[in-house]
N, C-alpha and C positions, 0 to 999 in steps of 0.2 A: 447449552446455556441460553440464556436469556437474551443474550443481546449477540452472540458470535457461534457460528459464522453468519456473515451479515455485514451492512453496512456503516459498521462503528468501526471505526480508528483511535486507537490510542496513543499519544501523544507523552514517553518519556523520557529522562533522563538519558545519554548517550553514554557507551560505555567508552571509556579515553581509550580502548586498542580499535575500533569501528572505525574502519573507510570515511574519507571527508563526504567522499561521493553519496554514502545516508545519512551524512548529520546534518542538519539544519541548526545555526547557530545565530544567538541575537543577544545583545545585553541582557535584556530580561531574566529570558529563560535560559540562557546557557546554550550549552550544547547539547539538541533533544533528537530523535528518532520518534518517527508514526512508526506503529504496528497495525497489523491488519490480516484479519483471517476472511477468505474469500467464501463467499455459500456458495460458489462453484465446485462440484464434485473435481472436476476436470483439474483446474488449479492449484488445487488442495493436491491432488497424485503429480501436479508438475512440481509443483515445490517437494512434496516427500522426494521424486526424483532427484530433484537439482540439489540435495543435501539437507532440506528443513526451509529455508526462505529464500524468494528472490528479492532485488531492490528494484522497484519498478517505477513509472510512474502512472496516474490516472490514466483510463481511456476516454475521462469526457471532462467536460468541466466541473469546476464547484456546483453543485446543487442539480445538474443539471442528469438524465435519467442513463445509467451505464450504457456504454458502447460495446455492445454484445456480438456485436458482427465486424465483419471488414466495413460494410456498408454505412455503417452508423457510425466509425471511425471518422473516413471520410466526408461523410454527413458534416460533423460535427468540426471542421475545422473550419 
């Protein structure tokens, strides 16, 4: 695809039997879920493993350039 896997998240609608633990809810928008498919080969086989998805969060901040190692983990706190 064009744009996945890759660095776009999508951002929708939550389904009412989904864990509070991945919804994110506000007046607004309701109750929404990000998606996201990773361009790590690695990732993509941990998730096929772990059943299709995990719920995780970031390893770096907003905008700022992924945390690919331990080291850049810890960097970045």
């Amino acid at each position: 695809g064009a744009f996945w896997p890759g660095a776009l998240t999508i951002v929708t609608k939550a389904r009412v039997a989904l864990p509070a633990e991945v919804v994110t809810a506000s007046v607004e928008a309701g109750q929404t879920i990000a998606l996201r498919l990773p361009d790590s080969e690695t990732m993509r086989v941990l998730c096929r493993l772990s059943g299709g998805a995990l719920a995780v969060t970031s390893a770096n901040a907003s905008g700022e350039p992924p945390a690919t190692s331990a080291a850049a983990v810890i960097a970045a706190r």
